[in-house]
C-alpha positions as CSV (number, residue, x, y, z in Angstrom):
1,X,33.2,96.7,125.1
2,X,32.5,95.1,121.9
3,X,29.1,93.7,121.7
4,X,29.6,90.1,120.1
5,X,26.5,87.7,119.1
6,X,27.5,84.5,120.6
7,X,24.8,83.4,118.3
8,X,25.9,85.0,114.8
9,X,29.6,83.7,115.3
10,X,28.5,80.4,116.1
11,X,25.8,80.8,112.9
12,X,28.7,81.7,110.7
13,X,31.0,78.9,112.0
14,X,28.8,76.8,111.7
15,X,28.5,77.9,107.8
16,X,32.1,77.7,107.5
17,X,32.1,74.4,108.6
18,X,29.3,73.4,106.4
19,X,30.9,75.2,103.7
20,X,34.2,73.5,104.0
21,X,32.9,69.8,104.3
22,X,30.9,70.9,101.2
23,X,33.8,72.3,99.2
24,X,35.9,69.4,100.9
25,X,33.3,66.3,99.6
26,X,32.0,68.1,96.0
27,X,35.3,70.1,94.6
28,X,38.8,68.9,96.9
29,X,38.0,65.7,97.3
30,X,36.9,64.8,93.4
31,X,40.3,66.9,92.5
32,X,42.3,64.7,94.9
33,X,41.4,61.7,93.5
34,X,41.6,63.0,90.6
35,X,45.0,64.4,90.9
36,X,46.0,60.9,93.1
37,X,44.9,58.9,90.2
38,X,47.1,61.2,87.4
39,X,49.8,60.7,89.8
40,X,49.4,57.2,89.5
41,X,49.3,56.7,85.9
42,X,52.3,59.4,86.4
43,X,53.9,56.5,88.4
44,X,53.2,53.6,86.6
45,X,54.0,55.3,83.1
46,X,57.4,56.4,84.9
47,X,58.1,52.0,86.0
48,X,57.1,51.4,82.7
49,X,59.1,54.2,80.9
50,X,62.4,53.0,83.5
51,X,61.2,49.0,82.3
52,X,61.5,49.9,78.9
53,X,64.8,51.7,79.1
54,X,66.4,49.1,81.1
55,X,64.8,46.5,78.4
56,X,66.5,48.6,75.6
57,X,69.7,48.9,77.8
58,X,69.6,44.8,77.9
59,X,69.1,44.6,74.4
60,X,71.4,47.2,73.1
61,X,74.2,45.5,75.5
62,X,73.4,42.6,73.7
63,X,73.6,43.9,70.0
64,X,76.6,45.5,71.3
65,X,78.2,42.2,71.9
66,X,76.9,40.6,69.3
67,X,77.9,43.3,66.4
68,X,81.1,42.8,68.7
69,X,80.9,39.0,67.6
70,X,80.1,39.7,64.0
71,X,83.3,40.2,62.7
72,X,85.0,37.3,64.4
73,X,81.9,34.8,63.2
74,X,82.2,36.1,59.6
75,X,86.0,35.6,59.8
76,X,85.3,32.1,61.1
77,X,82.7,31.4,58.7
78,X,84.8,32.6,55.5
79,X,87.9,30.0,57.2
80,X,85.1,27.3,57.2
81,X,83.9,28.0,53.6
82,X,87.7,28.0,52.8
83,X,88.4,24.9,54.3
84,X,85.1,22.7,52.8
85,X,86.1,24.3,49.6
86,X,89.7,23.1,49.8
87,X,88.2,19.9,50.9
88,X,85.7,19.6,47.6
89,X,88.8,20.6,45.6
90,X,91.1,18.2,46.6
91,X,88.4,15.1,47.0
92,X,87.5,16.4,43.2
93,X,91.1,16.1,42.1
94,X,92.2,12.8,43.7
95,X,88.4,11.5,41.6
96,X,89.7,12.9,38.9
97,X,93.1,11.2,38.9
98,X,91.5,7.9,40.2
99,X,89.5,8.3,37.0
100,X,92.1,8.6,34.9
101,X,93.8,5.8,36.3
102,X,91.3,3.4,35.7
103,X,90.8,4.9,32.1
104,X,94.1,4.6,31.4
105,X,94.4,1.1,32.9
106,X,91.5,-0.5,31.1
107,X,92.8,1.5,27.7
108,X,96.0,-0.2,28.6
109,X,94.5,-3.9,29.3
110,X,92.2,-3.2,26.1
111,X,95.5,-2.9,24.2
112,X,97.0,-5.9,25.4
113,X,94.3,-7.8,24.7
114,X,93.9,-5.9,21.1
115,X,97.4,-7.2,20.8
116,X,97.0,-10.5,22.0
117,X,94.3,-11.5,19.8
118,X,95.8,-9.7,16.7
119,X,98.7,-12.0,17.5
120,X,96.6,-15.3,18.2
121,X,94.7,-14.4,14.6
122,X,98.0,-14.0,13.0
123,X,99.2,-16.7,15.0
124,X,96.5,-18.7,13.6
125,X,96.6,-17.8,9.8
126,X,100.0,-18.6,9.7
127,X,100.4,-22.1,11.2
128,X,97.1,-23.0,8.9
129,X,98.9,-21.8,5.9
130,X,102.2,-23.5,6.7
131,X,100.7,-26.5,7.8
132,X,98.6,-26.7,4.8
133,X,101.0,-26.5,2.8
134,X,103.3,-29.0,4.6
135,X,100.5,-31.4,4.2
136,X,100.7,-30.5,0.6
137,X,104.0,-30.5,0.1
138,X,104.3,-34.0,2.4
139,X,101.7,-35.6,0.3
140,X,103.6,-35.0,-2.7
141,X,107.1,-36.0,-1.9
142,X,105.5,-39.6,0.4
143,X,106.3,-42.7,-1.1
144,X,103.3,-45.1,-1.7
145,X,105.0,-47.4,0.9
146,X,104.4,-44.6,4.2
147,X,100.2,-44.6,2.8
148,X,100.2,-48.6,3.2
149,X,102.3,-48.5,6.4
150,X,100.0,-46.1,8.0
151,X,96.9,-48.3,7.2
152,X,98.1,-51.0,8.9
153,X,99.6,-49.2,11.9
154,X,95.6,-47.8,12.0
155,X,94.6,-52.2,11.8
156,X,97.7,-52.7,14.7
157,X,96.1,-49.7,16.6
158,X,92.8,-51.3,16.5
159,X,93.2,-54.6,17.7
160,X,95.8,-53.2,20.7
161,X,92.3,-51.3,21.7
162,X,90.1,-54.9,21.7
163,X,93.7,-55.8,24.3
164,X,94.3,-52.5,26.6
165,X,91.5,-50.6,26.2
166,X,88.3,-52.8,26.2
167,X,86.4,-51.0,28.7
168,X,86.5,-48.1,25.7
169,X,85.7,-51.2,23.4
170,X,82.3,-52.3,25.5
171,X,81.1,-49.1,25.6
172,X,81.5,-48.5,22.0
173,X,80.0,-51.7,21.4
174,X,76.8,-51.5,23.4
175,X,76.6,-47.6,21.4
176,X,76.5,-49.2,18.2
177,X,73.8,-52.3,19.0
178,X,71.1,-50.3,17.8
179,X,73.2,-48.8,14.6
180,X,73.5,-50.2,11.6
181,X,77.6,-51.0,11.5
182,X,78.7,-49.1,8.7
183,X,82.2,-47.7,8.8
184,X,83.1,-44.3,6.8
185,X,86.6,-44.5,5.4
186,X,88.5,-41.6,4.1
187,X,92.2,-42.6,2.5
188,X,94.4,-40.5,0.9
189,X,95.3,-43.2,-1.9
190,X,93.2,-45.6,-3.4
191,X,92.7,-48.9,-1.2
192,X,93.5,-52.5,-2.2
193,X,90.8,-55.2,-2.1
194,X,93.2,-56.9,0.5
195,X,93.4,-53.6,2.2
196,X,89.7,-53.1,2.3
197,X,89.0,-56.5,3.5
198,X,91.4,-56.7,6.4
199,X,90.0,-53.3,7.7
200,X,86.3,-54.5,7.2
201,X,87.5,-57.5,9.3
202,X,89.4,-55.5,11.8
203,X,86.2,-53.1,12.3
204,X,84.0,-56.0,12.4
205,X,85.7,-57.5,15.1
206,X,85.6,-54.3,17.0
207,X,82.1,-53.6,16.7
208,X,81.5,-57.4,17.4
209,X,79.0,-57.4,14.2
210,X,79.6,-57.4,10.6
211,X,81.1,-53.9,9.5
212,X,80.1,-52.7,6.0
213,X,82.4,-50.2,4.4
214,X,82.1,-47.0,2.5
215,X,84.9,-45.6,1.2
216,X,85.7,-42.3,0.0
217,X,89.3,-41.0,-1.6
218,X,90.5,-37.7,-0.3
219,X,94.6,-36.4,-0.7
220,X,94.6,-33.5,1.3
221,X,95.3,-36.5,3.7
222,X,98.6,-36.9,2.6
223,X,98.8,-40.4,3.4
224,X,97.1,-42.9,5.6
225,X,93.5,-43.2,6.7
226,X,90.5,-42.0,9.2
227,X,88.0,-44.2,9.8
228,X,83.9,-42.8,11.2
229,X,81.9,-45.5,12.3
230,X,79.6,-44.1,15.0
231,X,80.9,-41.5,17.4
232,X,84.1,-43.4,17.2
233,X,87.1,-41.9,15.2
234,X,90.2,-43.5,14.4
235,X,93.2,-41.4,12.7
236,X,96.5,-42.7,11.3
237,X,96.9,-40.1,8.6
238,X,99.6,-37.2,7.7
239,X,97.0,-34.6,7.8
240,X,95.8,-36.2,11.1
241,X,99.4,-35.9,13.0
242,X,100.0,-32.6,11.2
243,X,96.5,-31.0,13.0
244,X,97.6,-32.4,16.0
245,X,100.8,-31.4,16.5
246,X,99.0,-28.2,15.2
247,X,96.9,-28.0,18.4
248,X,100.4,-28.3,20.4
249,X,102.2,-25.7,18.9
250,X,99.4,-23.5,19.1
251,X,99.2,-24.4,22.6
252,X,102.6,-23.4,23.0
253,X,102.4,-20.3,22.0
254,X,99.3,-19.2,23.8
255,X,100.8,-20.1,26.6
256,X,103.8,-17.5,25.6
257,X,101.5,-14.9,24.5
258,X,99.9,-15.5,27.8
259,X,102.9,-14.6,29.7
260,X,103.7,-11.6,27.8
261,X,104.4,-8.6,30.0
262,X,100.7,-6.3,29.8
């Protein structure tokens, strides 16, 4: 029979045992953390690497689609550019001829008024010179008798004023009260005595005081006689009616030149 020490075997187990919890607590244990802790990180690096692949997956689907997209927003970006610039180019243009337009419009009203007063001067020259020498050519061929007929039509004229027109009369009257009453006669011939007198009677009894008279000779009138005495003039001479129907022709045409097409 084999001859076993209870004793020894339980010595040695009981260094085994001793051993193992030593080897289990100072060398496995340590290297199992240590190994569950690298398994960890193994783990968590292994989420993150999968995170980061499925991140990239996201956002190369989405560059994917978007590169997709490129093509058909530049296309649609070029048709825009296209358009605005088509837009600009026409708005340009209708400036351009609106421009134009009015250029040619005011060069056009410009002319027409160039015209108009080229033909008004013209116009003007030429009734001055004809009536001028109408006057002259009047004063010329007037017999004596027309000059002393027109100075007493301008005596008639008067006293009808101190008849019809006396409201015209008063006011001249109450300018004159503080003027000395002297009457400025121009007369295309040479005045009577008789003449002078009845005129000097005539003014005084318009001015409703004594009327002095100064008299001064002058033939461009033709015939007949203007008479200044305050801010009062009275006109019964050839020169007179010829200015004034001046004034109406020249009215006249005006009014044609006026209604010329532009």
């Amino acid at each position: 029979m084999l001859d076993i020490d209870l004793a020894t075997v339980a010595f040695q187990v009981f260094n085994f045992l001793v051993l193992t919890a030593l080897l289990y607590y100072f060398l496995f244990r340590p290297v199992l953390a240590s190994v569950n802790e690298r398994t960890e990180k193994r783990k968590q690096a292994l989420e993150k690497i999968e995170a980061d692949r499925k991140a990239a997956a996201k956002l190369r689907a989405a560059l994917d689609a978007r590169l997709s997209n490129v093509e058909e927003e530049a296309n649609h970006l070029l048709l825009t550019a296209r358009e605005e610039a088509r837009l600009e180019r026409e708005h340009l243009i209708h400036e351009t001829h609106a421009e134009v337009e009015r250029i040619l419009a005011r060069s056009h009203l410009d002319a027409h008024q160039a015209r108009q007063q080229y033909h008004q001067e013209f116009q003007d020259e030429l009734l001055d010179a004809i009536l001028e020498i109408s006057t002259l050519v009047i004063g010329q061929v007037t017999p004596q008798g027309v000059h002393e007929t027109l100075v007493e039509r301008l005596n008639e004229r008067i006293w009808e004023m101190g008849r019809s027109e006396m409201d015209r009369v008063r006011a001249f009257r109450r300018a004159m009260n503080k003027r000395a009453p002297t009457a400025y006669v121009t007369s295309a011939l040479p005045l009577s005595p008789e003449q002078q007198g009845k005129l000097a009677r005539t003014l005084t009894a318009l001015a409703d005081h004594n009327v002095q008279i100064e008299l001064t000779i002058d033939p461009a009138l033709a015939a007949g006689v203007r008479v200044r005495m305050g801010d009062m003039i009275l006109d019964d001479s050839i020169a007179g009616h010829i200015a004034a129907l001046r004034e109406q022709v020249a009215g006249t045409l005006q009014d044609r030149l006026h209604h010329e097409p532009a």
